[in-house]
Structure formats: C-alpha cells, structure tokens
C-alpha positions in Angstrom: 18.9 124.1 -54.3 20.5 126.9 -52.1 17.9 128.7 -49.8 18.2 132.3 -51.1 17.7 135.2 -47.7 15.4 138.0 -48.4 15.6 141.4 -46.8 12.7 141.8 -44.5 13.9 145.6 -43.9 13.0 146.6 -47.6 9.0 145.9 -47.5 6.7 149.1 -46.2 4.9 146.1 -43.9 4.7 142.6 -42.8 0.6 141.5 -42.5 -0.6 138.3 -41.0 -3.2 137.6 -44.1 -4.1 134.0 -42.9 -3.6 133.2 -39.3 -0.6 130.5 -38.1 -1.7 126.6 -38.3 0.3 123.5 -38.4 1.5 122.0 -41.1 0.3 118.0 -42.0 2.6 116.0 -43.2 0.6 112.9 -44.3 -2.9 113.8 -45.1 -4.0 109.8 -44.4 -2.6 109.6 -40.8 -3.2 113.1 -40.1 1.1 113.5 -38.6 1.9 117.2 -38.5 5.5 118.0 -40.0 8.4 118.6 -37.5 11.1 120.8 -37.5 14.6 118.2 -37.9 16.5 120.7 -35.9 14.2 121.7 -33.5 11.8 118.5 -33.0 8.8 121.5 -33.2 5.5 121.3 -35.0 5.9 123.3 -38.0 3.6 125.9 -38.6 2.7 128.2 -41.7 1.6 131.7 -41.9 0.1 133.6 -44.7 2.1 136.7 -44.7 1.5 139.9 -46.8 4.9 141.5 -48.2 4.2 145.1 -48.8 6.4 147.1 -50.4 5.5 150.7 -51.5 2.3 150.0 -54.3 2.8 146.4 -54.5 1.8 143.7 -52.2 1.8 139.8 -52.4 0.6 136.8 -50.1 3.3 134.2 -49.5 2.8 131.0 -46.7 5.8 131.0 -44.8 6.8 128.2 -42.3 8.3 128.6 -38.8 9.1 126.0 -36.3 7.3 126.0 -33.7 3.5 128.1 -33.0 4.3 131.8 -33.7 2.8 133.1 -30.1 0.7 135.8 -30.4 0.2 136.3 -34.5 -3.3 136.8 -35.1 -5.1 137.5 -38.6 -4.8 140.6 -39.6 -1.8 142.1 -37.1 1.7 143.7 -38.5 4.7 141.0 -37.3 7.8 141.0 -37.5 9.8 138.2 -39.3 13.2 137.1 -38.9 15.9 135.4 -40.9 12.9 134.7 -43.9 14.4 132.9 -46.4 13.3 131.3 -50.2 14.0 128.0 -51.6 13.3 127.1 -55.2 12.2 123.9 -55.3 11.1 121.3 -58.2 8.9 117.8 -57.8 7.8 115.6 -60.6 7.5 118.2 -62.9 6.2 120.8 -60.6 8.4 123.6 -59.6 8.0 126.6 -56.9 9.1 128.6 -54.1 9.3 128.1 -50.1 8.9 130.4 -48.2 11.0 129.9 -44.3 11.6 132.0 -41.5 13.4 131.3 -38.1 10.8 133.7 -35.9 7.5 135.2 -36.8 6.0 137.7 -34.2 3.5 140.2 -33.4 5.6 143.6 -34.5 5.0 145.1 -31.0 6.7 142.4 -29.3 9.5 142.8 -26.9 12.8 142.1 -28.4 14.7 138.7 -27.1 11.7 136.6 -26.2 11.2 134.3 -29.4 12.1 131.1 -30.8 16.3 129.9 -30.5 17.0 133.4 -28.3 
C-alpha cells in the first residue's frame, strides 16, 4: 500500500510522549531492525499530535537515534508519513518520518542534510 504524507504544519504541537528506543526485529535473537536505505538502527518515538482540542499518541520510526529527543520535549518532525498496512488478518497504520528533533534545534544539522 502507498505511504500516505501528513502535514506536520497543521498540528498546534509535536510532544515526545515516550522517549526514542530501537526497534527489535527478532524478539529470540534480540537483532534491532535496520533502515534498507540507510544501514541505521531504527528507532521509534511516541509522539503526541496535537491539534487545537484534540490530541493522539502515535509510535513513529526514524532511522537512526533522534539526537537530543527526550520525554516530554516539543520536536520537530520532518517528511512523517502513514502507511496502512494488513498481516494475517490484522490491519493498522505506520507511522515514518525521515528526521525527528528537539524543536529548538538548529536548522541543517539532522539525518540525510
């Protein structure tokens, strides 16, 4: 299924609700997942889209460890896109972004710039 973007600008703020950790792959051997692109240990962060009254908690992977995102700080994420996905019978929605960063952050110095 095609990845579908979302428009970061629209939400009110951008949380860090749980803080970043890598991502296993195989729970027996303990492997982390890796980015194919990037060879980088995926990571996910629990991010809290708010948007005027409304607000939801989503886990959102990023290659690579999002430097400086700690629990409870505003970030800023970029290119965050959704993918519906379906597996034996289960179905849901991943969540992806290309950069995740603390929201004061200087402009130019993450992941792929």
């Amino acid at each position: 299924m095609a990845s579908l973007p979302i428009d970061t600008s629209k939400f009110t703020g951008i949380i860090c609700a749980v803080p970043p950790a890598p991502r296993v792959a195989n729970r027996e051997t303990g492997q982390l997942r890796v980015d194919r692109d990037t060879g980088k240990t995926v990571f996910q962060v629990g991010l809290c889209l708010m948007a005027g009254a409304t607000a939801e908690v989503v886990n959102v992977s990023v290659a690579g460890e999002p430097a400086g995102v700690q629990l409870g700080m505003p970030v800023q994420v970029r290119d965050l896109v959704a993918t519906p996905w379906e597996n034996d019978g289960r179905h849901g929605v991943a969540f992806r972004a290309a950069e995740i960063k603390p929201l004061n952050a200087p402009a130019g110095k993450g992941a792929g710039q």
